[in-house]
Structure formats: structure tokens, C-alpha cells
NUKOL-472282 format. One record per atom (N, C-alpha, C): z, y, x; atom name; residue in three letters. Coordinates in nm, 4 decimals, decimal comma, padded with zeros to 6 digits. Atoms other than C-alpha are relative to their C-alpha. Example, Ala and Ser with C-alpha at 12.3 -4.5 7.8 and 13.67 -1.06 7.14 Angstrom:
2
(rec (00,0000 -00,1190 00,0890) "N" "ALA") (rec (00,7800 -00,4500 01,2300) "CA" "ALA") (rec (00,0000 00,1200 00,0900) "C" "ALA") (rec (-00,0060 -00,1190 -00,0820) "N" "SER") (rec (00,7140 -00,1060 01,3670) "CA" "SER") (rec (00,0730 00,1090 -00,0770) "C" "SER") 
//
This chain:
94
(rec (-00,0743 00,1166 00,0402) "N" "UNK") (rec (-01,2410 01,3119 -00,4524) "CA" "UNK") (rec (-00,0767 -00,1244 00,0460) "C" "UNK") (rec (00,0595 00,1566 -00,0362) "N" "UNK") (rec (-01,2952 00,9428 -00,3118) "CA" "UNK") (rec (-00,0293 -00,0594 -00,0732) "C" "UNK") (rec (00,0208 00,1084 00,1433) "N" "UNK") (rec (-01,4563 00,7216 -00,5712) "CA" "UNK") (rec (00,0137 -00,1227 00,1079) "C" "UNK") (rec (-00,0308 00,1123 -00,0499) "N" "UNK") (rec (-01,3722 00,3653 -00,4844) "CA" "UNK") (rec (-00,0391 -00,1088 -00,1335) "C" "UNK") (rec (00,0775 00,1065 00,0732) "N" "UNK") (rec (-01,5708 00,0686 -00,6149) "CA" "UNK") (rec (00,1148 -00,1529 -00,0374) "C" "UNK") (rec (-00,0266 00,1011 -00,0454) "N" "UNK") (rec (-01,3396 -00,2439 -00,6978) "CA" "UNK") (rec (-00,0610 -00,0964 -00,0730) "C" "UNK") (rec (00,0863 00,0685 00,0162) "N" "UNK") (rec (-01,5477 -00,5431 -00,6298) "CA" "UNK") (rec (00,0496 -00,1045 -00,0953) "C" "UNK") (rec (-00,0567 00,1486 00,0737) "N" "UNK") (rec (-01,3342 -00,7693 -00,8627) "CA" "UNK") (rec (00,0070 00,1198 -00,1629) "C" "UNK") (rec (00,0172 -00,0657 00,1349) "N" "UNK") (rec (-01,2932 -00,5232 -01,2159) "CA" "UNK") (rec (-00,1675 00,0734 -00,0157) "C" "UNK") (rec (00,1019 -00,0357 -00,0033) "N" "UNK") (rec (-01,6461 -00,4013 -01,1361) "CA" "UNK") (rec (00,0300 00,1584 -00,0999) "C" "UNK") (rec (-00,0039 -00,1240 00,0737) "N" "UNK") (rec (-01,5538 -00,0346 -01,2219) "CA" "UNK") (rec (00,0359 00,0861 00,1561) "C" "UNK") (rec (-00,0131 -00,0763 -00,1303) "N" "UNK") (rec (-01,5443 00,2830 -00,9768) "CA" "UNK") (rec (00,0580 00,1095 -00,0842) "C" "UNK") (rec (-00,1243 -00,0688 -00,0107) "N" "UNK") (rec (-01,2411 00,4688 -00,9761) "CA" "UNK") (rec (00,0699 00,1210 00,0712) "C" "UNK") (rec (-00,0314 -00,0663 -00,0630) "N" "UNK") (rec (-01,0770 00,7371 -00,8417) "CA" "UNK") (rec (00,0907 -00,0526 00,1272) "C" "UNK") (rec (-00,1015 00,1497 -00,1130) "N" "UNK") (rec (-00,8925 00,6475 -00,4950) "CA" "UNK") (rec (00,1649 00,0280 -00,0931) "C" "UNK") (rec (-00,1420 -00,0007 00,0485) "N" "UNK") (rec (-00,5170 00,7461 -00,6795) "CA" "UNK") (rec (00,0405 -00,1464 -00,0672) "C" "UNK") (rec (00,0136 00,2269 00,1172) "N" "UNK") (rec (-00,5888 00,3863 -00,8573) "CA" "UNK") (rec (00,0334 -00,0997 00,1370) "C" "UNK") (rec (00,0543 00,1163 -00,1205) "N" "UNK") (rec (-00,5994 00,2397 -00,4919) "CA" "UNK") (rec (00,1430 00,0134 00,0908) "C" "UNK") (rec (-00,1237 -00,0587 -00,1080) "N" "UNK") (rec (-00,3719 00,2062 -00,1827) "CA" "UNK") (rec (-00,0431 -00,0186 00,1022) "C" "UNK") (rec (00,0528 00,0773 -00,1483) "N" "UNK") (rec (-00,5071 00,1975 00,1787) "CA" "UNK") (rec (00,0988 -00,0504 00,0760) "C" "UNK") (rec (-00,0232 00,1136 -00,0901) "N" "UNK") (rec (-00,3937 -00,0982 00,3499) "CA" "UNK") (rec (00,0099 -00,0355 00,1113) "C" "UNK") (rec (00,0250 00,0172 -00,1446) "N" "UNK") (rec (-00,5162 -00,0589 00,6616) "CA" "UNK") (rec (-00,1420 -00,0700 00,0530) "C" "UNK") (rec (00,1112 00,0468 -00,0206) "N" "UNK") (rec (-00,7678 -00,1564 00,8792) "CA" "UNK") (rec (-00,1010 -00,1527 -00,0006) "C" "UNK") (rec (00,0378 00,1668 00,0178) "N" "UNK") (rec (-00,9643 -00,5158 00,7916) "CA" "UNK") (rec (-00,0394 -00,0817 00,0973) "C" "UNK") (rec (-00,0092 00,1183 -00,1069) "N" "UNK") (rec (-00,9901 -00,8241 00,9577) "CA" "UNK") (rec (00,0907 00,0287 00,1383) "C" "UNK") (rec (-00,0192 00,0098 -00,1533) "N" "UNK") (rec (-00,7968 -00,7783 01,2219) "CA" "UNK") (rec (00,1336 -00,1305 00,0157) "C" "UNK") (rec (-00,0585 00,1483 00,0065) "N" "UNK") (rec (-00,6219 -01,0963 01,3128) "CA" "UNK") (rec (00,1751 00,0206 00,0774) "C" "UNK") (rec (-00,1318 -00,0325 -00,0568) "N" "UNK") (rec (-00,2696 -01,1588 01,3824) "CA" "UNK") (rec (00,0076 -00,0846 00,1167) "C" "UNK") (rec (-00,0245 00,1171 -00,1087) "N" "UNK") (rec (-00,1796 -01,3468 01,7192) "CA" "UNK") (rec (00,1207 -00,0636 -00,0182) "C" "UNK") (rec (-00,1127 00,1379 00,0410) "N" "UNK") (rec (00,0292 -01,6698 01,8101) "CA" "UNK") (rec (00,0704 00,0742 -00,0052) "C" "UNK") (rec (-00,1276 -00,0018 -00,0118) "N" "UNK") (rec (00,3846 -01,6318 01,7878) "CA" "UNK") (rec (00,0278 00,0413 00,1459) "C" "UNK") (rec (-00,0395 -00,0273 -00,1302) "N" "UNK") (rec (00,4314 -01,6556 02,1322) "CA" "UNK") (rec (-00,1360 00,0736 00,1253) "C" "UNK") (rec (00,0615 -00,0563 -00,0654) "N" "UNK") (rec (00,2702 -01,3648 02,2728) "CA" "UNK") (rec (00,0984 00,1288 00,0831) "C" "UNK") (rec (-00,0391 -00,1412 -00,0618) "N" "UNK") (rec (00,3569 -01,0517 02,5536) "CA" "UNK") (rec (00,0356 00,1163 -00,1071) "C" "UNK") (rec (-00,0366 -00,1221 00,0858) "N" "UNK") (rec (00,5484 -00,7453 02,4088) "CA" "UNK") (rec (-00,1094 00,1074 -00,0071) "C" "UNK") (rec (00,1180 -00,0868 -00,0072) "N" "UNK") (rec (00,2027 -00,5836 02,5098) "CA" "UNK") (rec (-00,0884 -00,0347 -00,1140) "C" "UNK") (rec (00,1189 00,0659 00,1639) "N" "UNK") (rec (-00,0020 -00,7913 02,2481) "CA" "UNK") (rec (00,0602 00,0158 -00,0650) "C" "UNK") (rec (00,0006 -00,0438 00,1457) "N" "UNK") (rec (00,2192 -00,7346 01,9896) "CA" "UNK") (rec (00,0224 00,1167 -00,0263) "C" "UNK") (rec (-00,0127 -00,0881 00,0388) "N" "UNK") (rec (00,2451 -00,4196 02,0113) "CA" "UNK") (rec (-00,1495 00,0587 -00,0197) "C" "UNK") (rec (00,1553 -00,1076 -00,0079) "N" "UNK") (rec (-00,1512 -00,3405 02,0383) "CA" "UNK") (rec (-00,0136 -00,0803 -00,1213) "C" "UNK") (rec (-00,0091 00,0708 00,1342) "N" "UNK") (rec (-00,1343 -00,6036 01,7616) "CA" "UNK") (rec (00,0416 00,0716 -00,1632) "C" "UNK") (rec (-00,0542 -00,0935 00,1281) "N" "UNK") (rec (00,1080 -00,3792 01,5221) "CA" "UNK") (rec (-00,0633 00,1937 00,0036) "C" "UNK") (rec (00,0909 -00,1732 00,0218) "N" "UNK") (rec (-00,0349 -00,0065 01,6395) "CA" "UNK") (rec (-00,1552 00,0251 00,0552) "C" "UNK") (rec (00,0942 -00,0237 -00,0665) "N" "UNK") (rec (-00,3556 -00,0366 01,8269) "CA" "UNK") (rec (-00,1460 -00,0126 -00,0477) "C" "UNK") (rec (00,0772 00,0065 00,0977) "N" "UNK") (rec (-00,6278 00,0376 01,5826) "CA" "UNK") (rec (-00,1180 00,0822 00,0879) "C" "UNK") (rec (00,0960 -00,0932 -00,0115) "N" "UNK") (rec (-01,0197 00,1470 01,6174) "CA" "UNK") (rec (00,0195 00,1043 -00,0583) "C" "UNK") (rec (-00,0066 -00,1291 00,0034) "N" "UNK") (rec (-01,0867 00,5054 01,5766) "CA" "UNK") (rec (-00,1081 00,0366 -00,0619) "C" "UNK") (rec (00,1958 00,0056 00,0449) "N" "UNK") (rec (-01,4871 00,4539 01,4257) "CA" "UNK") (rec (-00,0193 00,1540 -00,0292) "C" "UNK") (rec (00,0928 -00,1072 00,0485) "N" "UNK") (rec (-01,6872 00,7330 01,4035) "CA" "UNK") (rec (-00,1161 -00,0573 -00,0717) "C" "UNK") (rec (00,1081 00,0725 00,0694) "N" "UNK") (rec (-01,9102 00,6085 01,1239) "CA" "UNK") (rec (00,0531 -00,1172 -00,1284) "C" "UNK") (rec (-00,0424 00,0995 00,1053) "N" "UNK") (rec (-01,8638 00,3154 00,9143) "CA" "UNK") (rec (00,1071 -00,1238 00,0828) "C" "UNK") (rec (-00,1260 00,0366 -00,0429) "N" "UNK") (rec (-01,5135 00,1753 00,9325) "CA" "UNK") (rec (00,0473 -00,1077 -00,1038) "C" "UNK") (rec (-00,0737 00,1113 00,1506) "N" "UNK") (rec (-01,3987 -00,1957 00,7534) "CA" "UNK") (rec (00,1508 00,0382 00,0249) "C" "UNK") (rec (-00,1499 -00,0207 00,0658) "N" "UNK") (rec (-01,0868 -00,1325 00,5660) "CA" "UNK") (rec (00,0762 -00,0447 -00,1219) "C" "UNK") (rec (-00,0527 00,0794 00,1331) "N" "UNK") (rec (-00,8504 -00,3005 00,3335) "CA" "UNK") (rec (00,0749 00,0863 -00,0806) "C" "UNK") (rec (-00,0242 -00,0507 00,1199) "N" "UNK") (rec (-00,7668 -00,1676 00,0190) "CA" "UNK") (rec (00,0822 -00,0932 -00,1288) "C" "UNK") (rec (-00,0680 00,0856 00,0760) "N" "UNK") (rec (-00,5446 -00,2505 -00,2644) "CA" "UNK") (rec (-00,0075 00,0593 -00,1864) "C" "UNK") (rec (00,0254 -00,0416 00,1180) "N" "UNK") (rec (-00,6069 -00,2064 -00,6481) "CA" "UNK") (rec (00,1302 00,0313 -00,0918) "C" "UNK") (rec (-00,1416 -00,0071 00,0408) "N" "UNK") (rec (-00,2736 -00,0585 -00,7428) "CA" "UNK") (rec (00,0110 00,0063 -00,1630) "C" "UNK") (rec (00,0172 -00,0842 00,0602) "N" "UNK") (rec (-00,3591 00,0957 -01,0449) "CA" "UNK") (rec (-00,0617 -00,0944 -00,1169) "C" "UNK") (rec (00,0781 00,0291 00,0464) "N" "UNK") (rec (-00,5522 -00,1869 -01,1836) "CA" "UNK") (rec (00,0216 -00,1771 00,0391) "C" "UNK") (rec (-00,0490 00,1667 -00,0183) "N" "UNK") (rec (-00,6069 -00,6005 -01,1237) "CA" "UNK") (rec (00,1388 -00,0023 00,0941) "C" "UNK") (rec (-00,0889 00,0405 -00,1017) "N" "UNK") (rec (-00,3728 -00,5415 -00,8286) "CA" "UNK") (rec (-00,0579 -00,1158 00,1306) "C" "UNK") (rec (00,0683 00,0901 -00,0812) "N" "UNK") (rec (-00,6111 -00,7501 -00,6057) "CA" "UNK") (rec (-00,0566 00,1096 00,1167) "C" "UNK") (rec (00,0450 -00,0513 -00,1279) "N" "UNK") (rec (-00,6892 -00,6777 -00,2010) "CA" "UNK") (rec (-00,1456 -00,0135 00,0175) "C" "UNK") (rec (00,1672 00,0380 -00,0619) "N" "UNK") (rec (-01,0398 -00,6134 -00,0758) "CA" "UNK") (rec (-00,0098 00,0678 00,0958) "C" "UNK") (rec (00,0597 -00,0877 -00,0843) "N" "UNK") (rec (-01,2371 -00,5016 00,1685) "CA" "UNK") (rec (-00,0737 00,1294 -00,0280) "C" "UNK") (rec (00,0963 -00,0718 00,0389) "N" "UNK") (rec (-01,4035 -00,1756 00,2173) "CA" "UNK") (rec (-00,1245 00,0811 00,1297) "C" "UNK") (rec (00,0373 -00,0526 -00,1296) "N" "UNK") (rec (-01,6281 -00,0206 00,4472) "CA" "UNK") (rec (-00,0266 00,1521 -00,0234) "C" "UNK") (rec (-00,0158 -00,1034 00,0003) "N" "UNK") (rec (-01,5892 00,3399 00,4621) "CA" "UNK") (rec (-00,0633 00,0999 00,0982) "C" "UNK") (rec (00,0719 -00,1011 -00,0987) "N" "UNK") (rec (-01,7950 00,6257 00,6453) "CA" "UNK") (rec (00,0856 00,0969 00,0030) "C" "UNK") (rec (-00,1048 -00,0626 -00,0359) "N" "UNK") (rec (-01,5280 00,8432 00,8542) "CA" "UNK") (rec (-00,0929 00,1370 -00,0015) "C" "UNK") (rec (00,0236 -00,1113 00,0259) "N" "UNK") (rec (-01,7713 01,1287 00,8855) "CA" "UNK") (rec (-00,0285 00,0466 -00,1247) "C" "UNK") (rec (00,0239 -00,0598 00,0992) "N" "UNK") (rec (-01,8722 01,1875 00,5647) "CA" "UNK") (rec (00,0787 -00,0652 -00,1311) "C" "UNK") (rec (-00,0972 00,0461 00,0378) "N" "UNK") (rec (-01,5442 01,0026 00,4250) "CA" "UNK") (rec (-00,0254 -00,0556 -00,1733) "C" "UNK") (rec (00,0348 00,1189 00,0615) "N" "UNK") (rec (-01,7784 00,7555 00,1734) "CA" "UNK") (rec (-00,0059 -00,0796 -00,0011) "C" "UNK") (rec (00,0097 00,1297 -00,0017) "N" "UNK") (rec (-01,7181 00,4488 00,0474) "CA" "UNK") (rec (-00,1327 -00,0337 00,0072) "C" "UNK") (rec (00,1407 00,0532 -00,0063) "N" "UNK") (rec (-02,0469 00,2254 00,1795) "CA" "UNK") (rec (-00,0170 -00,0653 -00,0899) "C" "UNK") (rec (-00,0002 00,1079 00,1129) "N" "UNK") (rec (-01,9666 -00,0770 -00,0014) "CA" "UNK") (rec (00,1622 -00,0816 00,0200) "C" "UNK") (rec (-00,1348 00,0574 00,0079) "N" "UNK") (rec (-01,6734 -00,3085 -00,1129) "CA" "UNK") (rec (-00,0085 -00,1567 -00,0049) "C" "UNK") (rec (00,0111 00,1068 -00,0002) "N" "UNK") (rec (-01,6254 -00,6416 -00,0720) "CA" "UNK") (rec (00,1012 -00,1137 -00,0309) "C" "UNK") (rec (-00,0848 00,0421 00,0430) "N" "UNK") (rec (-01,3957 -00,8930 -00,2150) "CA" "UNK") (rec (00,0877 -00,0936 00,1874) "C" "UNK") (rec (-00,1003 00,0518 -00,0686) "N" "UNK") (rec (-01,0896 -01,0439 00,0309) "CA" "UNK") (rec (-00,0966 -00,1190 00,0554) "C" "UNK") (rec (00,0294 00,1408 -00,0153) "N" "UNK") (rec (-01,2493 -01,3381 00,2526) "CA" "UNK") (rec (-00,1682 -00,0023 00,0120) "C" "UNK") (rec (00,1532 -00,0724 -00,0385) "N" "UNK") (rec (-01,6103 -01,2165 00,2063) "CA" "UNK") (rec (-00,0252 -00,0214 00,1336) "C" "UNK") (rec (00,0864 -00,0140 -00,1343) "N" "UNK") (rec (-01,8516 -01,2525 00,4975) "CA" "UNK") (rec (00,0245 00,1866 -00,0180) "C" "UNK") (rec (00,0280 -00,1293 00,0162) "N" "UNK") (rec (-01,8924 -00,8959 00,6296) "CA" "UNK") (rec (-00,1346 00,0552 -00,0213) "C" "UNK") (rec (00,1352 -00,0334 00,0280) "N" "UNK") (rec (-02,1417 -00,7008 00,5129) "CA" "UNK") (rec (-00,0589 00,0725 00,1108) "C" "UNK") (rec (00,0416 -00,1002 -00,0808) "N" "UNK") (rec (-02,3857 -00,5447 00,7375) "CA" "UNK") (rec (-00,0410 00,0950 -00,0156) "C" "UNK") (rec (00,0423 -00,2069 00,0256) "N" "UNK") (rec (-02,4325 -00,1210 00,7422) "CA" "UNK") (rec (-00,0163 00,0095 00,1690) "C" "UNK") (rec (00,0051 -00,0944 -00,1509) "N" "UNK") (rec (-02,5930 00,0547 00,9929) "CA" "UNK") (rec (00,0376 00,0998 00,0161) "C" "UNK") (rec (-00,0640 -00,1145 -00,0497) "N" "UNK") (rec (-02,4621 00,3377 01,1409) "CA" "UNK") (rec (-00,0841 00,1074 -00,0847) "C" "UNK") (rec (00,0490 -00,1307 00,1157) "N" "UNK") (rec (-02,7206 00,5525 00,9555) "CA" "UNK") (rec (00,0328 00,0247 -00,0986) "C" "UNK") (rec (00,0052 00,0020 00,1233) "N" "UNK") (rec (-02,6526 00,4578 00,6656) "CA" "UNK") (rec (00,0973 00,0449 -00,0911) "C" "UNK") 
//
């Protein structure tokens, strides 16, 4: 089971409390862009092997978005970070 930290109720949860969101920061472009940018825009996501930022949603609970950074091989939350947050830095070892 995924435990999931949220950084705003300060309690760690099971993920069924949560909703993944998708992948974080990733920015939207202008308006007036190629049918190529928006489409790498709406499907064209990293693939990380390792630690992966990801947005999360507290369904279950405040109902507030955050960040998370997640390790794909060994599919642990690193750390969590509230919406807007600087990113945190993890090394790949870690």
C-alpha cells in the first residue's frame, strides 16, 4: 500500500484518500500554438526511472492539490510539497 504524506493536514494516509493528478509543473503553452505543441502539451509526458514530481489531490480529506515526488522503482513517496513550493531537491539515490 502507498502511504501518502499531505503536506497541508500534516497526516500520512493511505493513497485511496488521494487522487493522482498527473505529472507536476508542467506548463501550459500560449494559445496560439502548432497542433504538434498541443498535443505533446496534452499527452507527452516523462517516463522517470527514479524520482518523479507529481501532482496529487487530497480527495478524501482538505481537498487541497500538492506536489509529490515519487520513486517509480521502488513506487515511494520521497517527499510532498505544498502547490507553488520551490522544488525540492532528491537525488537519484535517494
Amino acid at each position: 500500500m502507498l502511504l501518502v504524506p499531505c503536506p497541508y493536514c500534516e497526516e500520512t494516509l493511505p493513497e485511496v484518500e488521494f487522487a493522482y493528478a498527473g505529472e507536476a509543473h508542467v506548463v501550459r503553452p500560449h494559445p496560439r500554438v502548432t497542433d504538434e505543441a498541443w498535443r505533446d502539451f496534452l499527452y507527452i509526458r516523462t517516463n522517470a526511472k527514479g524520482p518523479h514530481r507529481e501532482r496529487w489531490r487530497h480527495v478524501h480529506g482538505c481537498g487541497r492539490y500538492f506536489n509529490a515526488v515519487r520513486d517509480t522503482v521502488s513506487d515511494r513517496i520521497l517527499t510532498t510539497y505544498a502547490a507553488g513550493a520551490s522544488t525540492p531537491e532528491i537525488g537519484d539515490g535517494a
